[in-house]
N, CA, C and O of each residue as an XYZ file, in Angstrom:
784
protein
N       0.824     -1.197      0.000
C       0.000      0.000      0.000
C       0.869      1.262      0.000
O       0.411      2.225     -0.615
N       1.949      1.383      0.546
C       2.718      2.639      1.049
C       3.184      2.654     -0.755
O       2.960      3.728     -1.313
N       3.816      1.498     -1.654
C       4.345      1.472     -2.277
C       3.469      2.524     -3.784
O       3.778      3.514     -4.448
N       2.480      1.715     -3.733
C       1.332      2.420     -4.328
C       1.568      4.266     -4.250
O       1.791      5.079     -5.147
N       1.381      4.445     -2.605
C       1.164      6.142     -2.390
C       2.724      6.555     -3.199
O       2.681      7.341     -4.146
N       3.810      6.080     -2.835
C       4.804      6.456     -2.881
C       4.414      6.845     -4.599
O       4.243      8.019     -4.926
N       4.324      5.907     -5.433
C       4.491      6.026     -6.850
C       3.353      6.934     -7.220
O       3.848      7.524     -8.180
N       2.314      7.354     -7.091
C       1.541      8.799     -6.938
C       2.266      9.504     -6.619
O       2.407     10.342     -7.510
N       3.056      9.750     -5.562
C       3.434     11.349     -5.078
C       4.447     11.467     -6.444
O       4.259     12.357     -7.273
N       5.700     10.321     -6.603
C       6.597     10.944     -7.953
C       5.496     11.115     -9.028
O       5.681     12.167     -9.639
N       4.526     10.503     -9.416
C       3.767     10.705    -10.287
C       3.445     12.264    -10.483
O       3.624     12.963    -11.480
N       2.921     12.592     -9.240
C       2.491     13.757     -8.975
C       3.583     14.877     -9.060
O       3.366     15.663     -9.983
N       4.236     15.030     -8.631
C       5.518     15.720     -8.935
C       6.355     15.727     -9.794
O       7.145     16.666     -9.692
N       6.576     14.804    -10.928
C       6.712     14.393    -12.173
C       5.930     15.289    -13.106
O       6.540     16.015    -13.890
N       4.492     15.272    -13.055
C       3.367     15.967    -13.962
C       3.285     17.156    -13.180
O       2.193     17.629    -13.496
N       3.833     17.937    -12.310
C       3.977     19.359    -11.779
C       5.190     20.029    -12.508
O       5.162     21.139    -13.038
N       6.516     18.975    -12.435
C       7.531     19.757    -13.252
C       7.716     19.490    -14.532
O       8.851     19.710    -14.955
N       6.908     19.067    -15.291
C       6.879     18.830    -16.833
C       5.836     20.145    -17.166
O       6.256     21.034    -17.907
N       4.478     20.231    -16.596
C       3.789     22.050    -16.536
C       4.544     22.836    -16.536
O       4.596     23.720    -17.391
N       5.629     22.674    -15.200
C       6.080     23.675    -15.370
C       7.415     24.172    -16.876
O       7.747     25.211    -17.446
N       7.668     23.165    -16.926
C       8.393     23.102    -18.058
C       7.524     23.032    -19.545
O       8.189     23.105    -20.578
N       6.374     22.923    -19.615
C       5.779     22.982    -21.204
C       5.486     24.742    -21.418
O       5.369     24.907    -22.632
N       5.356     25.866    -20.809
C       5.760     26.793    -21.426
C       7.211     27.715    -20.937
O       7.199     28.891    -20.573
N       8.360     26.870    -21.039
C       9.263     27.661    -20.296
C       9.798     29.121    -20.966
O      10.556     29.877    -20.358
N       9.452     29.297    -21.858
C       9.757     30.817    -22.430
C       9.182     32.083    -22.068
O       9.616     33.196    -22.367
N       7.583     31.638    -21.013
C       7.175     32.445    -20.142
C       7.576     32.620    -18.417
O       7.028     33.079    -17.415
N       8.868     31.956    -18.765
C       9.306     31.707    -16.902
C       9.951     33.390    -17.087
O      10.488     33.937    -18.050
N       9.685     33.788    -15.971
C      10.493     35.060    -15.813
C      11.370     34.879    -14.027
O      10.939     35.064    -12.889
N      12.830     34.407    -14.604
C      13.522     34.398    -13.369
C      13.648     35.842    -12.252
O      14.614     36.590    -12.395
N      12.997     36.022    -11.578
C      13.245     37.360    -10.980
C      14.173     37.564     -9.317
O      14.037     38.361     -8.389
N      15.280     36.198     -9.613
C      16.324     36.263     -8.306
C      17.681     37.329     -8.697
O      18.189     38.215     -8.010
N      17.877     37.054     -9.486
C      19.286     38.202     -9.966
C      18.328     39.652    -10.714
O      19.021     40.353    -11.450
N      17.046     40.029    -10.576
C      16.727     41.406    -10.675
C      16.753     42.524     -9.782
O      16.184     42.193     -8.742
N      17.161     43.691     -9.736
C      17.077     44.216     -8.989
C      15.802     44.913     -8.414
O      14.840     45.014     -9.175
N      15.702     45.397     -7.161
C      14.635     46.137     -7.291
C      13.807     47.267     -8.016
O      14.417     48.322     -8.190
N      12.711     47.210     -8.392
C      12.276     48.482     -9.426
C      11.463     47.656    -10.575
O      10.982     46.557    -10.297
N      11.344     48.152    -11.709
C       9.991     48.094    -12.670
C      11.324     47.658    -13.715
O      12.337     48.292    -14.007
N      10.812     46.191    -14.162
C      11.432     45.090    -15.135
C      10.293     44.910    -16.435
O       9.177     44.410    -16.295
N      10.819     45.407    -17.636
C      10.372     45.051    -18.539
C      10.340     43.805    -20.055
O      11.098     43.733    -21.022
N       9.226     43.048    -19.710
C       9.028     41.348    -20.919
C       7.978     41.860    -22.075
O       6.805     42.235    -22.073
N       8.689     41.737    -22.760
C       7.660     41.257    -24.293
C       7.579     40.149    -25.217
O       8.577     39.934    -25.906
N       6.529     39.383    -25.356
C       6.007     38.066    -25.903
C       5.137     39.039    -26.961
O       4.614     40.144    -26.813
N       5.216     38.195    -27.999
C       4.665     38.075    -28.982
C       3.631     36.569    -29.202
O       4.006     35.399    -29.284
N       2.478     37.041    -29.244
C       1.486     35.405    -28.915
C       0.870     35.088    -30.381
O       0.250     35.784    -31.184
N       1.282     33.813    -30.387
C       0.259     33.348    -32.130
C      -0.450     32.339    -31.638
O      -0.474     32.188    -30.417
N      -1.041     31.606    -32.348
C      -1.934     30.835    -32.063
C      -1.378     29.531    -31.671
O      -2.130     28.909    -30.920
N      -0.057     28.823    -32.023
C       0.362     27.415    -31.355
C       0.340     27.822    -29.981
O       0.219     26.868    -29.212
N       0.440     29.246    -29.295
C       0.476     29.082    -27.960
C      -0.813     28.730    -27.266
O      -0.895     28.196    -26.159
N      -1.661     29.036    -27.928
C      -3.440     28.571    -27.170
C      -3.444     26.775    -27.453
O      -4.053     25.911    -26.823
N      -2.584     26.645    -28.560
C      -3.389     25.218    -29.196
C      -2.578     24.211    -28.043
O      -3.037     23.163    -27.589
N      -1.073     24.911    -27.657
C      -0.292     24.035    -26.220
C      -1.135     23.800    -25.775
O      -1.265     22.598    -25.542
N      -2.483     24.889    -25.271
C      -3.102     24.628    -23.755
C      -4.326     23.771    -24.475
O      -5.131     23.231    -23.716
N      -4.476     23.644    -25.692
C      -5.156     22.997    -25.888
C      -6.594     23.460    -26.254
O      -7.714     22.966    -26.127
N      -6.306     24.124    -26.546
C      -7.782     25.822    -27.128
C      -7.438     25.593    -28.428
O      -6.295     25.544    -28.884
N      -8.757     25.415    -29.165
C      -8.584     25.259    -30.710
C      -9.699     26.203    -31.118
O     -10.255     26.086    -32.210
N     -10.045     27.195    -30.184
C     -11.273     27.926    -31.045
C     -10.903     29.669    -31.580
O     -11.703     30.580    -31.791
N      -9.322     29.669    -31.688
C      -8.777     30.427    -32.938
C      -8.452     30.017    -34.158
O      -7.630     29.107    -34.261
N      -9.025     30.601    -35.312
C      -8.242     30.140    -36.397
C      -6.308     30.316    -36.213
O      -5.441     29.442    -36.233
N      -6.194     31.899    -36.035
C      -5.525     32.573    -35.881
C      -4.478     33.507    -34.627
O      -4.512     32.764    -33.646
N      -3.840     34.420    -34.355
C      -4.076     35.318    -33.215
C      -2.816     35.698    -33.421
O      -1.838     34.951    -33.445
N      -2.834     37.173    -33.611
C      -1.175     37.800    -33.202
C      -1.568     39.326    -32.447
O      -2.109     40.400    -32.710
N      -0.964     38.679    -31.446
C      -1.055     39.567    -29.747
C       0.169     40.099    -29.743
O       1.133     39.467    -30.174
N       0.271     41.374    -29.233
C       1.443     41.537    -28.556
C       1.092     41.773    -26.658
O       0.149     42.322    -26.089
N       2.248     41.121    -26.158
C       1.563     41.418    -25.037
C       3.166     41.858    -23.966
O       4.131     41.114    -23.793
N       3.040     42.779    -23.603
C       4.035     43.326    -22.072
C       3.765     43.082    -20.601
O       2.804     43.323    -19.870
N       4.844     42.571    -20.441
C       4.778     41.999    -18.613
C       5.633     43.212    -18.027
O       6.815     43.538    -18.145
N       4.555     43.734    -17.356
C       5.405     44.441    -16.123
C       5.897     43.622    -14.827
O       5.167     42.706    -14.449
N       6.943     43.856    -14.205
C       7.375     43.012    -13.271
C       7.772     43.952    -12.019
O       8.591     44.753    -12.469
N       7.607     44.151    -10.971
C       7.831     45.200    -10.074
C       8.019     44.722     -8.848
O       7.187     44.421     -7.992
N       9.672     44.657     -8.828
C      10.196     43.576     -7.357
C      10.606     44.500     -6.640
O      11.186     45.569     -6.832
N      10.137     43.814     -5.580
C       9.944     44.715     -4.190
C      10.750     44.004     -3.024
O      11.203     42.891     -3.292
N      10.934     44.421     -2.010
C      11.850     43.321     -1.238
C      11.090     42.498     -0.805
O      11.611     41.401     -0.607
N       9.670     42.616     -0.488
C       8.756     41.310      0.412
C       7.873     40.439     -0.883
O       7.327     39.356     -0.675
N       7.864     41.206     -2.341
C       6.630     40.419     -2.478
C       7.171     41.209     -4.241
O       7.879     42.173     -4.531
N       6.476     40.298     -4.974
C       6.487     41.083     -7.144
C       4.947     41.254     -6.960
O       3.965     40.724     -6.442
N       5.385     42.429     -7.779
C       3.701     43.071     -8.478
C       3.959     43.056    -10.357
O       4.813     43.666    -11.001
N       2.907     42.154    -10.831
C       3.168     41.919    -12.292
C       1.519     42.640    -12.651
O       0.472     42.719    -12.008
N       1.916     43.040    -13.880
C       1.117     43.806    -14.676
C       1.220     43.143    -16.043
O       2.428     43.124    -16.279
N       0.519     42.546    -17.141
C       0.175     41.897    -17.825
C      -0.589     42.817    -18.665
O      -1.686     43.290    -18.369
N       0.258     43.094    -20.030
C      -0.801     44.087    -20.687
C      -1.441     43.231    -22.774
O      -0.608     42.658    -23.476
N      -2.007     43.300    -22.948
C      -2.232     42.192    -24.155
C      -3.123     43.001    -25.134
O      -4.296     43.226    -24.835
N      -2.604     43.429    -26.262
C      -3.048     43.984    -27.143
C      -3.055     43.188    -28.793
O      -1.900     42.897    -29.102
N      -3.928     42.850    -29.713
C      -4.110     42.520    -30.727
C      -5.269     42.047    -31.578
O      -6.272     42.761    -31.554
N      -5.294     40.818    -32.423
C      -6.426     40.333    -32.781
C      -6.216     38.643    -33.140
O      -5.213     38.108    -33.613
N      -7.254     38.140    -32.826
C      -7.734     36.396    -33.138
C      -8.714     36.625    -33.825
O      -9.661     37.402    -33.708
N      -8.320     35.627    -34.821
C      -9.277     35.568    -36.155
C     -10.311     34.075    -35.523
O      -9.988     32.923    -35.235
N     -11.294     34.624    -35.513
C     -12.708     33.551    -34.707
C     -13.564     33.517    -35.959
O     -13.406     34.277    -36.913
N     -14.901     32.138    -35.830
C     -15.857     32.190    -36.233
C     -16.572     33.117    -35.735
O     -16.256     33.396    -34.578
N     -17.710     33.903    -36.316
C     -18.934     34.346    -36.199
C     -19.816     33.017    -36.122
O     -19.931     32.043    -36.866
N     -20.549     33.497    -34.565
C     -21.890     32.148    -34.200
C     -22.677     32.617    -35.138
O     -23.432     31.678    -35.389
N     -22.961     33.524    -35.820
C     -24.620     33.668    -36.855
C     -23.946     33.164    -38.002
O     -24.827     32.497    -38.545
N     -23.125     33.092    -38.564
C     -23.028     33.114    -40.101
C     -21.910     31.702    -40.603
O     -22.023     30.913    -41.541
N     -20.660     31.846    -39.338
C     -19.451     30.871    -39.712
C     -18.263     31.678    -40.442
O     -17.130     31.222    -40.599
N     -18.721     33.010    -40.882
C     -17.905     33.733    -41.459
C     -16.364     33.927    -40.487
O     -16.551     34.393    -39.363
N     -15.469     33.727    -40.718
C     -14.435     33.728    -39.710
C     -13.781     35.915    -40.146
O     -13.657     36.500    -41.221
N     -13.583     36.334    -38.854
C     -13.352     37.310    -38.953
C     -11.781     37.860    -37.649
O     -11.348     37.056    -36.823
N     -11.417     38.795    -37.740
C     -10.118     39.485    -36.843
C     -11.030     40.004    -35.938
O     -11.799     40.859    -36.378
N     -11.131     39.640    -34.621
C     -12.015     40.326    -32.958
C     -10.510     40.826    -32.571
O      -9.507     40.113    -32.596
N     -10.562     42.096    -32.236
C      -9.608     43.171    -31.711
C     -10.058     42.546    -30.029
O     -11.179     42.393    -29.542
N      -8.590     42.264    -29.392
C      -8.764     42.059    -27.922
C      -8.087     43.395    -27.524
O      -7.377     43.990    -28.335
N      -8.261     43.762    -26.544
C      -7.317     44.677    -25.342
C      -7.763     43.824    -23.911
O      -8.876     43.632    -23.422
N      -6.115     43.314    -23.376
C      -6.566     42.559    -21.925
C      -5.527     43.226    -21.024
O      -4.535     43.830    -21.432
N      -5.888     43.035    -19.708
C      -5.237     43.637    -18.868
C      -5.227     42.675    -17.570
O      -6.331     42.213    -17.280
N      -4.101     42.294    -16.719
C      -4.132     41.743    -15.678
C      -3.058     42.297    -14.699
O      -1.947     42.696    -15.049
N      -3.588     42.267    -13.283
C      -2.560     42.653    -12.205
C      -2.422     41.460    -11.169
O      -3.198     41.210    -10.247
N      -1.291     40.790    -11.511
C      -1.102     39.726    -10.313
C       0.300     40.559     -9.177
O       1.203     41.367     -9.396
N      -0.251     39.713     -7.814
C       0.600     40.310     -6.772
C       0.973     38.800     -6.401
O       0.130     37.909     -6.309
N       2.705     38.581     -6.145
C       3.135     37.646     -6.175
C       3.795     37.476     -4.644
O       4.840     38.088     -4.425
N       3.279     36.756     -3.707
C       4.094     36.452     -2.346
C       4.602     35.358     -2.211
O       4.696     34.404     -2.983
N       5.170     35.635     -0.474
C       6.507     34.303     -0.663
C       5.484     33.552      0.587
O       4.819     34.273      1.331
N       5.456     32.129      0.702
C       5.057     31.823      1.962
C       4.883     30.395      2.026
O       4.727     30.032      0.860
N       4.830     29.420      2.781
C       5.533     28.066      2.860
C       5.278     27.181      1.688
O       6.205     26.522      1.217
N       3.883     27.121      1.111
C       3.569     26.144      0.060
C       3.142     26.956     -1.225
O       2.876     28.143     -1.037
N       3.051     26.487     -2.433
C       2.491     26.968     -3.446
C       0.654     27.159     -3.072
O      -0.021     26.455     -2.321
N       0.204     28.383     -3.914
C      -1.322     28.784     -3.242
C      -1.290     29.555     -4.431
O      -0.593     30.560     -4.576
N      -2.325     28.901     -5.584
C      -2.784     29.564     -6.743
C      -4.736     29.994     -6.424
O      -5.518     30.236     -7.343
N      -5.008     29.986     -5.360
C      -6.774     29.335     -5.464
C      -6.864     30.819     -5.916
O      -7.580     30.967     -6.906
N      -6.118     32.323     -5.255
C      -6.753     33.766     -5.602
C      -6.604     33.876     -7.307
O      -5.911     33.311     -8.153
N      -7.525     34.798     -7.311
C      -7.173     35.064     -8.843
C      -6.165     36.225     -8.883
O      -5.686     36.557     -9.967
N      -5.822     36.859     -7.740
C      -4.971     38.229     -7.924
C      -3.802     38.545     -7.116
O      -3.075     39.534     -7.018
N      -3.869     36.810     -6.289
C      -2.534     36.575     -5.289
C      -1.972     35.519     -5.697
O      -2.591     34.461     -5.581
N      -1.075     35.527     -6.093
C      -0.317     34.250     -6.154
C       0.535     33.612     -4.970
O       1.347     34.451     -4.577
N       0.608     32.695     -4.431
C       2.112     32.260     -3.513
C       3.056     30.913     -3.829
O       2.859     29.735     -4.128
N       3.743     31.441     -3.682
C       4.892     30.886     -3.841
C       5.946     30.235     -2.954
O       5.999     30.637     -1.792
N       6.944     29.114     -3.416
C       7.350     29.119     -2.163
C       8.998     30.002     -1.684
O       9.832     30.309     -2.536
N       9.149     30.246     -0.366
C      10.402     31.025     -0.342
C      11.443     30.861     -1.309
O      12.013     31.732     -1.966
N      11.602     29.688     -1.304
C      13.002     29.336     -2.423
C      12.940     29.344     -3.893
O      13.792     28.908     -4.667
N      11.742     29.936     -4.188
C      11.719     29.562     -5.516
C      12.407     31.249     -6.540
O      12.171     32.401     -6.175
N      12.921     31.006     -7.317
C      13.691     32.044     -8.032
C      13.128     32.644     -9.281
O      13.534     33.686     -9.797
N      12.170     31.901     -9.711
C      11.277     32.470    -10.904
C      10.123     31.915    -11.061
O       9.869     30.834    -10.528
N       9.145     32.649    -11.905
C       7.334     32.399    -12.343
C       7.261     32.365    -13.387
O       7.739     33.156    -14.200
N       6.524     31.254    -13.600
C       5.810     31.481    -14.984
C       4.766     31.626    -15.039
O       3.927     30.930    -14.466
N       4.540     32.647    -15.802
C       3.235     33.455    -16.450
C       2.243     33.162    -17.771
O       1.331     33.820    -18.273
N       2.854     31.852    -18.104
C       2.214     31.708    -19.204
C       0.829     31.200    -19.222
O       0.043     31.484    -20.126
N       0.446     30.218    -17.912
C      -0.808     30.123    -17.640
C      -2.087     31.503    -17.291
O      -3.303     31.362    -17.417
N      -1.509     32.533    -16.930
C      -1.920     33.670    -15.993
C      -2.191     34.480    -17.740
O      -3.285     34.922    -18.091
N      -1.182     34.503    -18.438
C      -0.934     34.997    -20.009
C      -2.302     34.176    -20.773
O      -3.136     34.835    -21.393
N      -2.391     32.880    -20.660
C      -3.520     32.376    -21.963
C      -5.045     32.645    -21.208
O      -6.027     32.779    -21.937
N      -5.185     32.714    -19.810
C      -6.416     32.782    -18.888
C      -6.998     34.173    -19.147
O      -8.177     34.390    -19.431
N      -6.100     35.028    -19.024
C      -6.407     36.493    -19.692
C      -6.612     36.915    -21.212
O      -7.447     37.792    -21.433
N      -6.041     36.457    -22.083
C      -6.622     36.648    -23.796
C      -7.353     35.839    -23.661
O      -8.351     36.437    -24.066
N      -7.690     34.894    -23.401
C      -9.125     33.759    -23.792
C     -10.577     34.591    -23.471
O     -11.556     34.873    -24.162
N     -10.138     34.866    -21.853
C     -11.291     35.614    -21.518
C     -11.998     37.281    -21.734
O     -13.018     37.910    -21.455
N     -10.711     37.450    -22.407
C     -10.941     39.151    -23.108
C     -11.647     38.745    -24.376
O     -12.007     39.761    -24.970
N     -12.006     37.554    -25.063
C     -12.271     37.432    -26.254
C     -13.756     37.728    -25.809
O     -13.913     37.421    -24.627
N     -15.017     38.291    -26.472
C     -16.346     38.051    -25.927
C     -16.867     36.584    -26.159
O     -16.208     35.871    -26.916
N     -17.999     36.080    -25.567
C     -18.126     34.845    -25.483
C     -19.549     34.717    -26.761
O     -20.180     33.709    -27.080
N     -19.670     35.905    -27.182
C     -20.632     35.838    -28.152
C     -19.800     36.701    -29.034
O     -19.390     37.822    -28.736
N     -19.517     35.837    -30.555
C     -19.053     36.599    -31.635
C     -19.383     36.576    -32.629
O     -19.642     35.592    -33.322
N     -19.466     38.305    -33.026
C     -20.535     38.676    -33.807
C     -20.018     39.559    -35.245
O     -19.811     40.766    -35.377
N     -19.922     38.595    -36.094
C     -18.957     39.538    -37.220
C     -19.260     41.055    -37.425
O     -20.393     41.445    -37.142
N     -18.285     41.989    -37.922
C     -19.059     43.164    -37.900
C     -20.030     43.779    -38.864
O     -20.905     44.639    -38.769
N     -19.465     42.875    -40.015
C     -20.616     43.061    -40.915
C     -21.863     42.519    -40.723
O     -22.730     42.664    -41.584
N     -22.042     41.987    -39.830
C     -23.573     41.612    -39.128
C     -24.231     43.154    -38.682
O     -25.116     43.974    -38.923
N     -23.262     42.894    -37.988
C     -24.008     44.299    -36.861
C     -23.882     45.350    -37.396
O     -24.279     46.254    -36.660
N     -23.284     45.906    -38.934
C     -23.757     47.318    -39.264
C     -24.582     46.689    -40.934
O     -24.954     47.440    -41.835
N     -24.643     45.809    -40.939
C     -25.638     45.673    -41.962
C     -25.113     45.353    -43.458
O     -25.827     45.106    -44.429
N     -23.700     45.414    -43.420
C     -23.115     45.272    -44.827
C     -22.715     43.859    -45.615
O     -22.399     43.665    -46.789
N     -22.866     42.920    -44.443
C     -22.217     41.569    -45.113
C     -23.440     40.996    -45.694
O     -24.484     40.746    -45.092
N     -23.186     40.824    -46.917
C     -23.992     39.726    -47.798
C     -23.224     37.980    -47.117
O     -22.034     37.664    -47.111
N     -23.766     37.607    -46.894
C     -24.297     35.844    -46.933
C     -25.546     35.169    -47.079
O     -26.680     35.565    -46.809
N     -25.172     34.139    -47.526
C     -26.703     33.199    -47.619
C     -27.334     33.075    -46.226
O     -28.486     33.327    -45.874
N     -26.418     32.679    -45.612
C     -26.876     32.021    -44.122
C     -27.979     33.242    -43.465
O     -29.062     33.071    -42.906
N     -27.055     34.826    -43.852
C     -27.687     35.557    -43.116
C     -29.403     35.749    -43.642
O     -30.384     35.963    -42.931
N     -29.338     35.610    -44.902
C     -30.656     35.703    -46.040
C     -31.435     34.800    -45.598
O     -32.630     35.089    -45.650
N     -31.047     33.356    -44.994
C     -31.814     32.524    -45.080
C     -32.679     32.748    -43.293
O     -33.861     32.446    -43.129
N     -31.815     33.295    -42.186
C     -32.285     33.503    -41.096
C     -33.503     34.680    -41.013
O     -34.495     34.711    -40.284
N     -33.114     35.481    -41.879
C     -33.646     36.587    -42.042
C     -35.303     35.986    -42.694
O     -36.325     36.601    -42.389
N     -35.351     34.780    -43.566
C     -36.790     34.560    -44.047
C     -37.315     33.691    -42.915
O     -38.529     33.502    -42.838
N     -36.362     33.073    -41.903
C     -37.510     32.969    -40.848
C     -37.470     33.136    -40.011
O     -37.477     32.224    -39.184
N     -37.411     34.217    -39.729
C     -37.612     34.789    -38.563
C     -39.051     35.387    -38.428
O     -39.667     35.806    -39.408
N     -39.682     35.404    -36.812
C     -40.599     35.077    -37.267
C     -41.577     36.648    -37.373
O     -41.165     37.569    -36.667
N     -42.686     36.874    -38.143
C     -43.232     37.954    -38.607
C     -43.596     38.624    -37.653
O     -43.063     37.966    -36.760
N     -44.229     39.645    -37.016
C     -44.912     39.894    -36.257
C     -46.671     40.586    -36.581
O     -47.046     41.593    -37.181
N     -47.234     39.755    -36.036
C     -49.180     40.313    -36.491
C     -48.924     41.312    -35.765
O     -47.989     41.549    -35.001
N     -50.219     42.132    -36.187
C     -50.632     43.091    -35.268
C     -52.553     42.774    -35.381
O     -53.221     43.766    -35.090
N     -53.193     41.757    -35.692
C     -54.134     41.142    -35.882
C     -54.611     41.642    -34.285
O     -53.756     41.741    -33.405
N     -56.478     42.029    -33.938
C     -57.132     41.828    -33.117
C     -55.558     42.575    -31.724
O     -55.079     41.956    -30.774
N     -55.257     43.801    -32.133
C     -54.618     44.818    -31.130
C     -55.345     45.588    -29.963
O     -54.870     46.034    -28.919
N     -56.663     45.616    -30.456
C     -57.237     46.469    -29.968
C     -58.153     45.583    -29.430
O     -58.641     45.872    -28.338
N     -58.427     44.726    -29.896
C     -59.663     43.498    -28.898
C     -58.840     42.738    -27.573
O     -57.713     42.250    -27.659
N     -59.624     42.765    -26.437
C     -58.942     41.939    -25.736
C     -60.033     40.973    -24.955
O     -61.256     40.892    -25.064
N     -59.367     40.485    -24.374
C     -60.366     38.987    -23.450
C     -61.303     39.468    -23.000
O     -61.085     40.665    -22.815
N     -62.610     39.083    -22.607
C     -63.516     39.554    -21.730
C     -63.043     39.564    -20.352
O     -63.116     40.517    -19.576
N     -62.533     38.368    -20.115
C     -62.017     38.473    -18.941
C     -61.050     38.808    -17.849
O     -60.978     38.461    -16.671
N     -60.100     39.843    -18.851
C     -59.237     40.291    -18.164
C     -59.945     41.835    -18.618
O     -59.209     42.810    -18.772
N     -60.692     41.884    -18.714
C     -61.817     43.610    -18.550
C     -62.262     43.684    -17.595
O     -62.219     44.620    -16.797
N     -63.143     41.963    -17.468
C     -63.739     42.554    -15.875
C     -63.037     42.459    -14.832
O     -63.629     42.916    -13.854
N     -61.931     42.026    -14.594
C     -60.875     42.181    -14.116
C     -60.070     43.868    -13.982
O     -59.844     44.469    -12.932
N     -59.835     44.221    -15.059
C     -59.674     45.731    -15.284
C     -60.559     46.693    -14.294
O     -60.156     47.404    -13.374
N     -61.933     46.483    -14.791
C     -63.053     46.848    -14.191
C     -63.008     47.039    -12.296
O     -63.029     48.027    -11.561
N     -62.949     45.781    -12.086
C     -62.366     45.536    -10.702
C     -62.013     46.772     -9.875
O     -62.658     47.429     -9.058
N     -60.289     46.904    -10.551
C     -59.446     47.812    -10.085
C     -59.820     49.404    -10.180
O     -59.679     50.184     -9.238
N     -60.363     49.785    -11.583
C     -61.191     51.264    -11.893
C     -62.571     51.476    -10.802
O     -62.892     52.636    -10.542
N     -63.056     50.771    -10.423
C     -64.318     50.843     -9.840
C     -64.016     50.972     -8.054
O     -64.947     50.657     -7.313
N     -62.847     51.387     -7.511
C     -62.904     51.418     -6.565
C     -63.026     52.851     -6.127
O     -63.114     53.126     -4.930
């Protein structure tokens, strides 16, 4: 039985430092920085979503800047993400460029065990000499994308498609049949309330 637990925990710690190692180009070592405001720039395309395993860009070229701001007790990172992912449109299928702007502020402390549960604290443990950001990096463009996308030629009226032609014939009409007639019984009901 012990033998069992034993081969879980390397298991487990095995598949912790291989994560940490599948985006290592977002590790930012911050033990030999000095104190003050450290500047990273990544350039993001789309094999970096498809790592995590997100396939709902065609496309995507981001630029994005890490602020890094080491302090003697604790890093303050600033995460700034500017560009466009080429997505389907849900009405049509038409694939189009959605302009993101994302923004994130993580505050990074030191303290006995690793503690990811905050979304805006990270911890870490004392000994450790660098972070990677690349999880904190794809959690923020994914979710700057809107979750409803809507080509723009939808929404100002200019894109010709079939699909859109064909939604457009059924959708459904509106009567204005018997507007002015209503139930008997929600009159005398009416009635009710006027008669007091």
């Amino acid at each position: 039985m012990v033998g069992l637990l034993e081969k879980k925990s390397i298991f487990a710690r095995l598949k912790l430092a291989l994560e940490k190692m599948k985006h290592k180009e977002y590790i930012i070592p911050f033990s030999g920085l000095k104190e003050g405001k450290h500047k990273f720039k990544y350039s993001i395309e789309n094999k970096f979503f498809v790592s995590f395993g997100y396939d709902e860009f065609n496309a995507a070229k981001i630029s994005l800047e890490v602020v890094l701001n080491k302090q003697a007790t604790m890093l303050e990172l600033d995460l700034i993400g500017e560009g466009t992912v080429n997505v389907n449109c849900d009405l049509t299928g038409e694939s189009y460029d959605q302009p993101i702007n994302s923004h994130l502020e993580l505050v990074v402390k030191f303290g006995e065990e690793f503690n990811n549960e905050d979304d805006e604290i990270l911890i870490i443990p004392h000994g450790d000499h660098q972070i990677n950001v690349g999880q904190y990096i794809y959690e923020m463009l994914v979710l700057a994308v809107p979750s409803k996308r809507i080509h723009p030629g939808v929404l100002d009226g200019t894109m010709e498609s079939d699909i859109l032609k064909k939604l457009e014939e059924l959708q459904p009409k509106e009567t204005i049949k018997n507007k002015d007639k209503t139930d008997p019984r929600w009159d005398a009901l009416k009635n009710l309330l006027t008669d007091k």
